[in-house]
N, CA, C and O atoms as a Tripos MOL2 file, in Angstrom:
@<TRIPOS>MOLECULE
protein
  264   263    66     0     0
PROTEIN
NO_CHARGES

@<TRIPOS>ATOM
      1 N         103.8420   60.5080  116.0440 N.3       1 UNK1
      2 CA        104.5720   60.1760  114.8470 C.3       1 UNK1
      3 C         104.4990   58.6610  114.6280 C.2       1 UNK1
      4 O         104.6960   57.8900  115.5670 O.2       1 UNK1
      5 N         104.2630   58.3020  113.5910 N.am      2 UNK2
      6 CA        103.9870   56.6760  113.1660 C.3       2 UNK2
      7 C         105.9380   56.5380  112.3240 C.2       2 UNK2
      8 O         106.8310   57.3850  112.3250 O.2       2 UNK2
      9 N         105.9240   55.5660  111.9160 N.am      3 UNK3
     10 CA        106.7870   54.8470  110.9690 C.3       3 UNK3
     11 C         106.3170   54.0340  109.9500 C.2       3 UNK3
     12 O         105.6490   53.0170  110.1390 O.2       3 UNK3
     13 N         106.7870   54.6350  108.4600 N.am      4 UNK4
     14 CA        106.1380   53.9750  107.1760 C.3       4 UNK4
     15 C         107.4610   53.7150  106.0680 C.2       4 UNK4
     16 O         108.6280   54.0930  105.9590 O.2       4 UNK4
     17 N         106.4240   52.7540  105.2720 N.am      5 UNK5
     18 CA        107.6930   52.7770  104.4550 C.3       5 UNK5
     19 C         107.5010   53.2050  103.0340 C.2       5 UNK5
     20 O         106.7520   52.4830  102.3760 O.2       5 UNK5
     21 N         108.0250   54.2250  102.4400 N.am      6 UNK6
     22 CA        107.7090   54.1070  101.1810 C.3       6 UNK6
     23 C         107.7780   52.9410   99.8640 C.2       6 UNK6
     24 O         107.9370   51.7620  100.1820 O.2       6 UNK6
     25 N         107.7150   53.1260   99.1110 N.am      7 UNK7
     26 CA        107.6250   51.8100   98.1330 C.3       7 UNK7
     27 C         108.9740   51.4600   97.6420 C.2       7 UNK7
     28 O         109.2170   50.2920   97.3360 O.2       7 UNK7
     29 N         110.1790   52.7090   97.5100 N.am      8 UNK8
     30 CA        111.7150   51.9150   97.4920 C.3       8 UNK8
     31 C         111.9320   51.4070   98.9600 C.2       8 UNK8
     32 O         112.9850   51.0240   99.4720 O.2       8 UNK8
     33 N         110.8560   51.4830   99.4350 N.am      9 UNK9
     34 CA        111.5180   50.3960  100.9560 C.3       9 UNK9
     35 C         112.7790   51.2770  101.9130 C.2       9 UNK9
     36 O         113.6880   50.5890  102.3760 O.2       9 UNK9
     37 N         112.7820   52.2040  102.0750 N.am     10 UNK10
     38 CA        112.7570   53.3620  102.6880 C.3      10 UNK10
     39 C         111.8400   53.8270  103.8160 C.2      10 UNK10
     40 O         110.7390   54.2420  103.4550 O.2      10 UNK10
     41 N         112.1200   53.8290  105.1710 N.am     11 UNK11
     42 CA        111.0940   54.1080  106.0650 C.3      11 UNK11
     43 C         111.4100   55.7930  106.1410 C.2      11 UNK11
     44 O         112.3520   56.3060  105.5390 O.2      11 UNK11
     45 N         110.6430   56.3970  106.8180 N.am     12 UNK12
     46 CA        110.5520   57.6120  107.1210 C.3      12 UNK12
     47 C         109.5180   57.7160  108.5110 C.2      12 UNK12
     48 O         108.8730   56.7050  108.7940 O.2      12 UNK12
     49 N         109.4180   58.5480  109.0920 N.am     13 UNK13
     50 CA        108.2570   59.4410  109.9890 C.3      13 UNK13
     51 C         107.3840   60.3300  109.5430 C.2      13 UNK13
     52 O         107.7180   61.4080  109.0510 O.2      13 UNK13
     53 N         105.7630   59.7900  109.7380 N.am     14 UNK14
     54 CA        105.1960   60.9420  109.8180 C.3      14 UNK14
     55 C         104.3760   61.6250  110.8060 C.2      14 UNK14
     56 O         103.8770   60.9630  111.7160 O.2      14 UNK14
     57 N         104.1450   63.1430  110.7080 N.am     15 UNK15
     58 CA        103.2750   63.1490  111.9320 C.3      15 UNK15
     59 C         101.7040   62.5370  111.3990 C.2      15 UNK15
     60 O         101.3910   62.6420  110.2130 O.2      15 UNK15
     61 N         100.7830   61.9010  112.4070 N.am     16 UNK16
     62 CA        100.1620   61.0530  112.0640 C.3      16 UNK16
     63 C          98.5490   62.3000  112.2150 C.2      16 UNK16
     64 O          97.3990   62.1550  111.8020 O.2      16 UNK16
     65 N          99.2070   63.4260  112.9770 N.am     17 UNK17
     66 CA         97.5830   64.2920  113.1740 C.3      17 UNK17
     67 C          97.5940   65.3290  111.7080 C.2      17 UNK17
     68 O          96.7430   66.2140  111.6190 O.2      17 UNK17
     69 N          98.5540   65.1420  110.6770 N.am     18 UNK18
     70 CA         98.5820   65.1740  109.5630 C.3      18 UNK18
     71 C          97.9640   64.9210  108.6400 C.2      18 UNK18
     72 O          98.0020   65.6190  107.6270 O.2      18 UNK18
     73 N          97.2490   63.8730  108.7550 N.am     19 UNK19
     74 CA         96.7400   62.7170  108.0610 C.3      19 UNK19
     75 C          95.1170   62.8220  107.5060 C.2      19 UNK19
     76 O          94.2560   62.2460  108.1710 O.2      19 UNK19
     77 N          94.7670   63.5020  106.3880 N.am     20 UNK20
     78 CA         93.7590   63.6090  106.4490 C.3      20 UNK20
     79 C          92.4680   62.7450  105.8250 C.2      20 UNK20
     80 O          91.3710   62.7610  106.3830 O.2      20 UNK20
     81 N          92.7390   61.9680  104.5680 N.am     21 UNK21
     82 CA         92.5790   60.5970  104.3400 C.3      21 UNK21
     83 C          93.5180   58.9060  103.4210 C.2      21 UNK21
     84 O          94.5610   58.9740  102.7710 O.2      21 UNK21
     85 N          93.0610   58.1820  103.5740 N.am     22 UNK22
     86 CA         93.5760   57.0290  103.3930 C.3      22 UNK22
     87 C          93.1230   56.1090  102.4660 C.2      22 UNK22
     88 O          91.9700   55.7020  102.6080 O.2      22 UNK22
     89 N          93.8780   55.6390  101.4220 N.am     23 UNK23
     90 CA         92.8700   55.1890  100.4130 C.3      23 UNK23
     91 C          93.6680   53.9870   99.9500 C.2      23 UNK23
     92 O          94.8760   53.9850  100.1840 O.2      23 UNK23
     93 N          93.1290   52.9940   99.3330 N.am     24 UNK24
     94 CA         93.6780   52.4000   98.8920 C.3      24 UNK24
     95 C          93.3170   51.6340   97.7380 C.2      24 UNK24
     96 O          92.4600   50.7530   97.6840 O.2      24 UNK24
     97 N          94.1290   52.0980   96.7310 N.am     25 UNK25
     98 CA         94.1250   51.7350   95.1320 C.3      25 UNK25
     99 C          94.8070   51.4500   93.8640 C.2      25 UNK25
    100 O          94.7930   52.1610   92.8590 O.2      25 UNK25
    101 N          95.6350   49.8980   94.0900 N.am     26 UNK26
    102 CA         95.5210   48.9670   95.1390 C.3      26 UNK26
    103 C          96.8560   49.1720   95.8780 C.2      26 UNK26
    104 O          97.2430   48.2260   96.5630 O.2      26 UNK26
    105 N          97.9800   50.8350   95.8050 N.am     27 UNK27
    106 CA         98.5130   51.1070   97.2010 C.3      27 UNK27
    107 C          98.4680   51.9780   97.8040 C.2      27 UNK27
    108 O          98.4700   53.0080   97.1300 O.2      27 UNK27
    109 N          98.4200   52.1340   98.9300 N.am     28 UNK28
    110 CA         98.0290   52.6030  100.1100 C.3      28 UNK28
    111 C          98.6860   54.1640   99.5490 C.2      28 UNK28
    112 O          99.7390   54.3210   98.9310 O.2      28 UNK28
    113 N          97.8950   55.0160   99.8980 N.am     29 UNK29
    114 CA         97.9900   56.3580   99.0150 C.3      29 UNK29
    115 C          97.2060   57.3220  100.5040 C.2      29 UNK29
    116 O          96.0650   57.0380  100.8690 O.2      29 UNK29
    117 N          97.6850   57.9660  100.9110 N.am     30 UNK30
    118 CA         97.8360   58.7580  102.3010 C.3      30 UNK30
    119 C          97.7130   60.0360  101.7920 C.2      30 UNK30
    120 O          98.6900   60.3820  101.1270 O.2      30 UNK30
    121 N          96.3040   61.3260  101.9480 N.am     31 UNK31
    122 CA         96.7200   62.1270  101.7350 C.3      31 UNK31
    123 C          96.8400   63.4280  103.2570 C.2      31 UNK31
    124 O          96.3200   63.2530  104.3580 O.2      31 UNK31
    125 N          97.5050   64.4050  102.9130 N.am     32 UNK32
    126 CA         97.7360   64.9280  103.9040 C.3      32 UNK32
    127 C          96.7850   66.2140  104.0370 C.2      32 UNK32
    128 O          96.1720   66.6060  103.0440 O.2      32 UNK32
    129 N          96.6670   66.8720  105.2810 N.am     33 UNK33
    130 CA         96.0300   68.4040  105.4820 C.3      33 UNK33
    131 C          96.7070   69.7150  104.5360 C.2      33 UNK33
    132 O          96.3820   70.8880  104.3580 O.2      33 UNK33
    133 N          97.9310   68.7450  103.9980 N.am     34 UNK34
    134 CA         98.5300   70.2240  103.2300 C.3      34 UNK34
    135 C          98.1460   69.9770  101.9660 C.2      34 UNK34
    136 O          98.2850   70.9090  101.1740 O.2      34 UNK34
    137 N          97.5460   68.6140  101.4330 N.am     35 UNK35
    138 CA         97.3210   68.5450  100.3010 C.3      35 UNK35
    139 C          98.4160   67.7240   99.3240 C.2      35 UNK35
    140 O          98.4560   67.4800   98.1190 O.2      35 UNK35
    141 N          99.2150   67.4500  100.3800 N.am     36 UNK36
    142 CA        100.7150   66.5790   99.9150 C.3      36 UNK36
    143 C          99.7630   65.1730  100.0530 C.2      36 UNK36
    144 O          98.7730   65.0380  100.7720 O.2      36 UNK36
    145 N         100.4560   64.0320   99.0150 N.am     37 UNK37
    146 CA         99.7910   62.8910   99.1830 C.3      37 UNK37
    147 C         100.9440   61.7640   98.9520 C.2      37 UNK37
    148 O         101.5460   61.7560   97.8780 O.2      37 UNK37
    149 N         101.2640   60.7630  100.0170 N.am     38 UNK38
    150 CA        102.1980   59.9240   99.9730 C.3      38 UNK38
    151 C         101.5430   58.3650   99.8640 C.2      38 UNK38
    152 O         100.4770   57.9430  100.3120 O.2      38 UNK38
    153 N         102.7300   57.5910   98.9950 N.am     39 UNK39
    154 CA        102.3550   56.2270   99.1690 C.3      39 UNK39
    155 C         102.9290   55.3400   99.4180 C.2      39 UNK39
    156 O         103.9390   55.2820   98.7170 O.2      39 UNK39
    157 N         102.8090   54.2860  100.3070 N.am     40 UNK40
    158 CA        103.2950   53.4400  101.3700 C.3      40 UNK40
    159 C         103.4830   52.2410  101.2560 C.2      40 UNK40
    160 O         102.3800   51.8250  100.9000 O.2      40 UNK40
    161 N         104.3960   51.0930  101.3470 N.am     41 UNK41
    162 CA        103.8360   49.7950  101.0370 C.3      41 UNK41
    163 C         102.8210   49.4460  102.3760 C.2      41 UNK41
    164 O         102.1570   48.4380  102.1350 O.2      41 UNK41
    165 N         102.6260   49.8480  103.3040 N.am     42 UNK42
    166 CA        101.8740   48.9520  104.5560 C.3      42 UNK42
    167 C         100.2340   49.0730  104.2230 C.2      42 UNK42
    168 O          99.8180   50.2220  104.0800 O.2      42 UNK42
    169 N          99.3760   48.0940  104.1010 N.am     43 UNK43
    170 CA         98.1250   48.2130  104.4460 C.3      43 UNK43
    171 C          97.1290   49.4620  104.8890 C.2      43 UNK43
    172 O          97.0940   49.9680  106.0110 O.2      43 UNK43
    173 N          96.4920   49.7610  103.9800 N.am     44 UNK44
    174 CA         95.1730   50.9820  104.9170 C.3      44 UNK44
    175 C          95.0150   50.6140  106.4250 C.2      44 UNK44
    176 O          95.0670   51.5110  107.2670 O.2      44 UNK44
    177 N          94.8580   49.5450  106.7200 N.am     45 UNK45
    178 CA         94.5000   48.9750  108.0050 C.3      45 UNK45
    179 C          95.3270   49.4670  108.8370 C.2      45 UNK45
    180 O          95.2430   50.3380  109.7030 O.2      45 UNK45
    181 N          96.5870   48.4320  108.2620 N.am     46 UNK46
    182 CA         97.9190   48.8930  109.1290 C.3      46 UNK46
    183 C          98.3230   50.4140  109.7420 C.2      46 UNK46
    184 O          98.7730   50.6640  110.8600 O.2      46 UNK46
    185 N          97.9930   51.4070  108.5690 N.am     47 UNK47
    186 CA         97.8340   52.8020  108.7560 C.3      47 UNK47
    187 C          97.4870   53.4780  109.1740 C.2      47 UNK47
    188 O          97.9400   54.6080  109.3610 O.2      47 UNK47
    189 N          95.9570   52.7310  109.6590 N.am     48 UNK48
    190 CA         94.9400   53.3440  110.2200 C.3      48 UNK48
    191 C          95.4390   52.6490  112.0150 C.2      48 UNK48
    192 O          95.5250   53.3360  113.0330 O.2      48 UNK48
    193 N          95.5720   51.8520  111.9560 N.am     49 UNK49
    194 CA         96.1410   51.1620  113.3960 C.3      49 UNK49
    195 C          97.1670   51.6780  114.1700 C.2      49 UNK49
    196 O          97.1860   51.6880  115.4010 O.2      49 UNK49
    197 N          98.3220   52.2570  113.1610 N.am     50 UNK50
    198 CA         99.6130   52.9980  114.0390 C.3      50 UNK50
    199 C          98.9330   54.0920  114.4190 C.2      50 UNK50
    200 O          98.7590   54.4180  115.5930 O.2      50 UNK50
    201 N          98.3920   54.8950  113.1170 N.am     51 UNK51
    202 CA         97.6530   56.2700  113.2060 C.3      51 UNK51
    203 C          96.8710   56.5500  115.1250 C.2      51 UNK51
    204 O          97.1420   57.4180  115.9560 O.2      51 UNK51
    205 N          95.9530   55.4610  115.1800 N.am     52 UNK52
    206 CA         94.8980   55.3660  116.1750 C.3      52 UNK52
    207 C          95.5240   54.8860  117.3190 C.2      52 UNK52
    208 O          94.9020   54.9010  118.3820 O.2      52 UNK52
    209 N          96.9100   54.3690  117.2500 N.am     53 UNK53
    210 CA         98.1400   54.0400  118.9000 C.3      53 UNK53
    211 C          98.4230   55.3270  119.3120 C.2      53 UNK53
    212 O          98.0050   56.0400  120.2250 O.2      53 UNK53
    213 N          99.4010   55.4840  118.2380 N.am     54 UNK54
    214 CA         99.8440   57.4430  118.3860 C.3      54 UNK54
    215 C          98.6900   58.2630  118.9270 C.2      54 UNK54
    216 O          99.1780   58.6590  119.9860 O.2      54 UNK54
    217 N          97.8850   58.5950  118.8880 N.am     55 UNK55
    218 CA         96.6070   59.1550  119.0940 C.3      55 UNK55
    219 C          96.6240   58.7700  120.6100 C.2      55 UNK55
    220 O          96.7800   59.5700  121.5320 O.2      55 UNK55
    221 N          96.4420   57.4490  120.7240 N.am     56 UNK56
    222 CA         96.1400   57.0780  122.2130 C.3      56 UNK56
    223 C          97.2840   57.5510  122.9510 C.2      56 UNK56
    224 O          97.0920   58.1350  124.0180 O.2      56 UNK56
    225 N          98.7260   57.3270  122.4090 N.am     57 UNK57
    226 CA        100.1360   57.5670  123.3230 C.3      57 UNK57
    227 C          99.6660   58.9870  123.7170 C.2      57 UNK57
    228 O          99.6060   59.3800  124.8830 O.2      57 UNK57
    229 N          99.2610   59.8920  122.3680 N.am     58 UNK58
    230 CA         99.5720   61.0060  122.6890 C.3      58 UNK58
    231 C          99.0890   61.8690  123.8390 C.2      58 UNK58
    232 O          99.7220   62.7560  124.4100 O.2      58 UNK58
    233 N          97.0310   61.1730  124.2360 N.am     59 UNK59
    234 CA         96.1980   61.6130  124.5500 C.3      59 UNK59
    235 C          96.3630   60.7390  126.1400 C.2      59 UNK59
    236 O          95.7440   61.1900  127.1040 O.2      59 UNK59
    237 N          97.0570   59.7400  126.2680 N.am     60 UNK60
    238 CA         97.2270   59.1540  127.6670 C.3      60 UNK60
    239 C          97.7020   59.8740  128.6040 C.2      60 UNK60
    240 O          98.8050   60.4200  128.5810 O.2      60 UNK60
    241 N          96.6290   59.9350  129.7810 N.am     61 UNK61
    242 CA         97.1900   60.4800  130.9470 C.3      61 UNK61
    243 C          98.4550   60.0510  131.6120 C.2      61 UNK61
    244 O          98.6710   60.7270  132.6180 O.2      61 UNK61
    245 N          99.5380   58.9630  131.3240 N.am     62 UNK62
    246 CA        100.4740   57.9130  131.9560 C.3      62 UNK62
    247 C         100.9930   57.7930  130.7750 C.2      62 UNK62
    248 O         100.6040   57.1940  129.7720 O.2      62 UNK62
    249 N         102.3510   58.7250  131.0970 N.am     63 UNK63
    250 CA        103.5960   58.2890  130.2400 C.3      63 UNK63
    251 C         103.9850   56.8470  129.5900 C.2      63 UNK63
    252 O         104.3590   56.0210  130.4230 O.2      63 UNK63
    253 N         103.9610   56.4700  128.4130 N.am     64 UNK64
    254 CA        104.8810   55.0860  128.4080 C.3      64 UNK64
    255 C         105.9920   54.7260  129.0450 C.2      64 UNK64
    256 O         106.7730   55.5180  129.5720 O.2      64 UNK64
    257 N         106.1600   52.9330  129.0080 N.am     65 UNK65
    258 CA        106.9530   52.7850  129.9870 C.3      65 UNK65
    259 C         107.8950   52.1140  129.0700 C.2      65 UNK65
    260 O         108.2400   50.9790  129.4000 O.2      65 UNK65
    261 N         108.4450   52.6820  127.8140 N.am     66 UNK66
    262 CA        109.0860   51.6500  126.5210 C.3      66 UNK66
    263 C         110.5230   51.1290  127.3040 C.2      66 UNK66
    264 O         111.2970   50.3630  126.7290 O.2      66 UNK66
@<TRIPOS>BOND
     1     1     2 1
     2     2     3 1
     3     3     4 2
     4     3     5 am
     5     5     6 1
     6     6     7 1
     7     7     8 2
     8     7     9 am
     9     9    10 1
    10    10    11 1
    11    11    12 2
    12    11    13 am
    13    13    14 1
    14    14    15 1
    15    15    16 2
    16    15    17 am
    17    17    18 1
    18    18    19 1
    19    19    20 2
    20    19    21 am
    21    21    22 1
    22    22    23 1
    23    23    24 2
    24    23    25 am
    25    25    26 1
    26    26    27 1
    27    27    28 2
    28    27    29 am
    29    29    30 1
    30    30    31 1
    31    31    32 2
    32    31    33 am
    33    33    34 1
    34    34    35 1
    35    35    36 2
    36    35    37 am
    37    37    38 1
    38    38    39 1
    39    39    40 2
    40    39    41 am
    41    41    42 1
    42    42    43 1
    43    43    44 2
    44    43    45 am
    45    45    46 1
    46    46    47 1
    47    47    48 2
    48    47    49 am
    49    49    50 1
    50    50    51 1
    51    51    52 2
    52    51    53 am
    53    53    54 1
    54    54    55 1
    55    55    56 2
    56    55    57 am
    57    57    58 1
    58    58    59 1
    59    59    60 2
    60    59    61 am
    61    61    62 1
    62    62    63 1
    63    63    64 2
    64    63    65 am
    65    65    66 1
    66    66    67 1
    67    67    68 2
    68    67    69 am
    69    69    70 1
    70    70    71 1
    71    71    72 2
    72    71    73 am
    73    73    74 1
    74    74    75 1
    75    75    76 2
    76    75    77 am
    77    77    78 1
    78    78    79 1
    79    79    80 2
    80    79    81 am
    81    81    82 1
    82    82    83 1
    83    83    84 2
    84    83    85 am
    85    85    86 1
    86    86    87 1
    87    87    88 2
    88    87    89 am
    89    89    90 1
    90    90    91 1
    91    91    92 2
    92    91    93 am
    93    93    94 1
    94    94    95 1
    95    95    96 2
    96    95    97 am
    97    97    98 1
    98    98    99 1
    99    99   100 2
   100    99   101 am
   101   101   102 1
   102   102   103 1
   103   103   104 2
   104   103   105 am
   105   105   106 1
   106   106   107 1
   107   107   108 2
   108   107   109 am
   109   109   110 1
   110   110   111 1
   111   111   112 2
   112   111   113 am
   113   113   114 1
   114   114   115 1
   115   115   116 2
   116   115   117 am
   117   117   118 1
   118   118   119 1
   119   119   120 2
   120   119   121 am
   121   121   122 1
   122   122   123 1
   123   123   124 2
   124   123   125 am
   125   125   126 1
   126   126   127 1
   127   127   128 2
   128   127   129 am
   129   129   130 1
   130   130   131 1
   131   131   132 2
   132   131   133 am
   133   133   134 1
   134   134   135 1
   135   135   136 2
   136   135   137 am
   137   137   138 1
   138   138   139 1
   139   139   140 2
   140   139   141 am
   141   141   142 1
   142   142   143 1
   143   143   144 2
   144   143   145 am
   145   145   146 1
   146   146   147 1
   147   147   148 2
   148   147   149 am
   149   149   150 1
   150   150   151 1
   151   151   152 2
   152   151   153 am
   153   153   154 1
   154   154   155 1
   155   155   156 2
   156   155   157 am
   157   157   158 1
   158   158   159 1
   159   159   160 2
   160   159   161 am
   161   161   162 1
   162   162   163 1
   163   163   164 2
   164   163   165 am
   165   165   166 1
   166   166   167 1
   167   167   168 2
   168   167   169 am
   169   169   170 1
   170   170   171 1
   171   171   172 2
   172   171   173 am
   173   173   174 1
   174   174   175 1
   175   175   176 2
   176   175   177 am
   177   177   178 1
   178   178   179 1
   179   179   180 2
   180   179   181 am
   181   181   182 1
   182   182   183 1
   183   183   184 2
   184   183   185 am
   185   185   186 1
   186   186   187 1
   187   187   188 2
   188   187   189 am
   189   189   190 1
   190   190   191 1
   191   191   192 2
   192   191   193 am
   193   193   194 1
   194   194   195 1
   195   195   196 2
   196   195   197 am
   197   197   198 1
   198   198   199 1
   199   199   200 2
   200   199   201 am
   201   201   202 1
   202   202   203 1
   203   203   204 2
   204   203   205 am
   205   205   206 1
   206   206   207 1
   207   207   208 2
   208   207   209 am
   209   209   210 1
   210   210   211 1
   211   211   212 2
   212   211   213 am
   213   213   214 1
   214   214   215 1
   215   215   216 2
   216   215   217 am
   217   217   218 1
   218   218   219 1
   219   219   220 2
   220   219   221 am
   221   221   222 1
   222   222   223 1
   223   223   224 2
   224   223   225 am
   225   225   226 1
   226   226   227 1
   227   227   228 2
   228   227   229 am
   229   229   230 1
   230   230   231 1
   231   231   232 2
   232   231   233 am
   233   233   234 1
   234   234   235 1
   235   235   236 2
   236   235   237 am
   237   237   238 1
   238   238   239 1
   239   239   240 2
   240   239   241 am
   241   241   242 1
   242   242   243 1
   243   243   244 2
   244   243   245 am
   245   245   246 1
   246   246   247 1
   247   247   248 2
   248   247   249 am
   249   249   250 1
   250   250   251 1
   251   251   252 2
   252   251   253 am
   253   253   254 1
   254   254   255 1
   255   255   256 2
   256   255   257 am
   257   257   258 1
   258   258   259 1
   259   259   260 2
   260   259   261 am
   261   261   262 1
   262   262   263 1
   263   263   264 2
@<TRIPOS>SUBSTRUCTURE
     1 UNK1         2 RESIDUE 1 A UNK
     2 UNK2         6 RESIDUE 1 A UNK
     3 UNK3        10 RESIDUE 1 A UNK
     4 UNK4        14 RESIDUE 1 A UNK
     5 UNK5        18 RESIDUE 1 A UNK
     6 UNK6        22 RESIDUE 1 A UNK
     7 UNK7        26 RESIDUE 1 A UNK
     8 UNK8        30 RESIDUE 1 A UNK
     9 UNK9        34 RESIDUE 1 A UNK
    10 UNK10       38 RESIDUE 1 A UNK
    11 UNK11       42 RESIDUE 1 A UNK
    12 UNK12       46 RESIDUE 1 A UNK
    13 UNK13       50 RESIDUE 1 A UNK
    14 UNK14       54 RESIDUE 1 A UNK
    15 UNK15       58 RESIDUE 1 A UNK
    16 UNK16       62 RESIDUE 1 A UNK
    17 UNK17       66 RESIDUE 1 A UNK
    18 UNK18       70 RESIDUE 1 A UNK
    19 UNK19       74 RESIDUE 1 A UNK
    20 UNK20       78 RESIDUE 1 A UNK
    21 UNK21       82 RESIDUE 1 A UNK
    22 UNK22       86 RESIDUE 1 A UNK
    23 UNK23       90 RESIDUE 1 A UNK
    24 UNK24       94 RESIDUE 1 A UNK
    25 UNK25       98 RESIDUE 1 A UNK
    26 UNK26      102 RESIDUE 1 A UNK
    27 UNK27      106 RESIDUE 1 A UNK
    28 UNK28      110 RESIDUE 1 A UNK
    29 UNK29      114 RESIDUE 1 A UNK
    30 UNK30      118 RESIDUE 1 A UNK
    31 UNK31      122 RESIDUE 1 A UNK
    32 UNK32      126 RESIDUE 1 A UNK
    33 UNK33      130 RESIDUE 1 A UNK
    34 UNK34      134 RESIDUE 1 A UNK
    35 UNK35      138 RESIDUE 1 A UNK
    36 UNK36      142 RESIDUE 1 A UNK
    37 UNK37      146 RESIDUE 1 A UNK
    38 UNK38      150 RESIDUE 1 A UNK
    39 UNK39      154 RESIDUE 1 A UNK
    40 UNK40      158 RESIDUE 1 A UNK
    41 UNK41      162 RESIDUE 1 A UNK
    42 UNK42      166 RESIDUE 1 A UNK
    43 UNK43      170 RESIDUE 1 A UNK
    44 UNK44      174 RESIDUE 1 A UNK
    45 UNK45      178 RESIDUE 1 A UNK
    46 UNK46      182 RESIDUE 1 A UNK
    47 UNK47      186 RESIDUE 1 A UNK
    48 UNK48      190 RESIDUE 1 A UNK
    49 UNK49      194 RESIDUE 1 A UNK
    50 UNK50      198 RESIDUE 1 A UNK
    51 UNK51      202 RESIDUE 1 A UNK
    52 UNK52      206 RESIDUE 1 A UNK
    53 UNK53      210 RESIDUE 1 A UNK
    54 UNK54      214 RESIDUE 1 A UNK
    55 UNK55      218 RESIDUE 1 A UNK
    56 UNK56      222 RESIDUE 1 A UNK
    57 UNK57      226 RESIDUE 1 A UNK
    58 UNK58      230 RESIDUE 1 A UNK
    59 UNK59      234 RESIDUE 1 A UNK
    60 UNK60      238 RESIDUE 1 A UNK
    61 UNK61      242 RESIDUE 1 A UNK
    62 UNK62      246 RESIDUE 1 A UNK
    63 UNK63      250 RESIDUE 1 A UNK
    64 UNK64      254 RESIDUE 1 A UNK
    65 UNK65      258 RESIDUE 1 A UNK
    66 UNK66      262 RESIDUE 1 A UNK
């Protein structure tokens, strides 16, 4: 699960293996595997960066140590 914010500046959770592409024009516009499509103030980059941590947390053999 990442943390985003929508554009009233409102964060929420999403699940991030959800995520099926990422676009940006010129805001960050997220669409999903269900066909739902959300938009974010944070960067494609940024998106793509939490997206690809989560991924690693999830897939690590060694619990975090937060």
């Amino acid at each position: 699960m990442i943390v985003l914010t929508r554009l009233n500046n409102k964060p929420f959770i999403l699940n991030a293996e959800l995520i099926r592409t990422i676009e940006e024009n010129p805001d960050t516009t997220i669409m999903l595997t269900n066909g739902d499509h959300i938009i974010v103030r944070e960067p494609m980059e940024e998106v793509v960066e939490r997206a690809i941590e989560y991924g690693r947390r999830l897939r690590s053999p060694f619990p975090a140590l937060d």
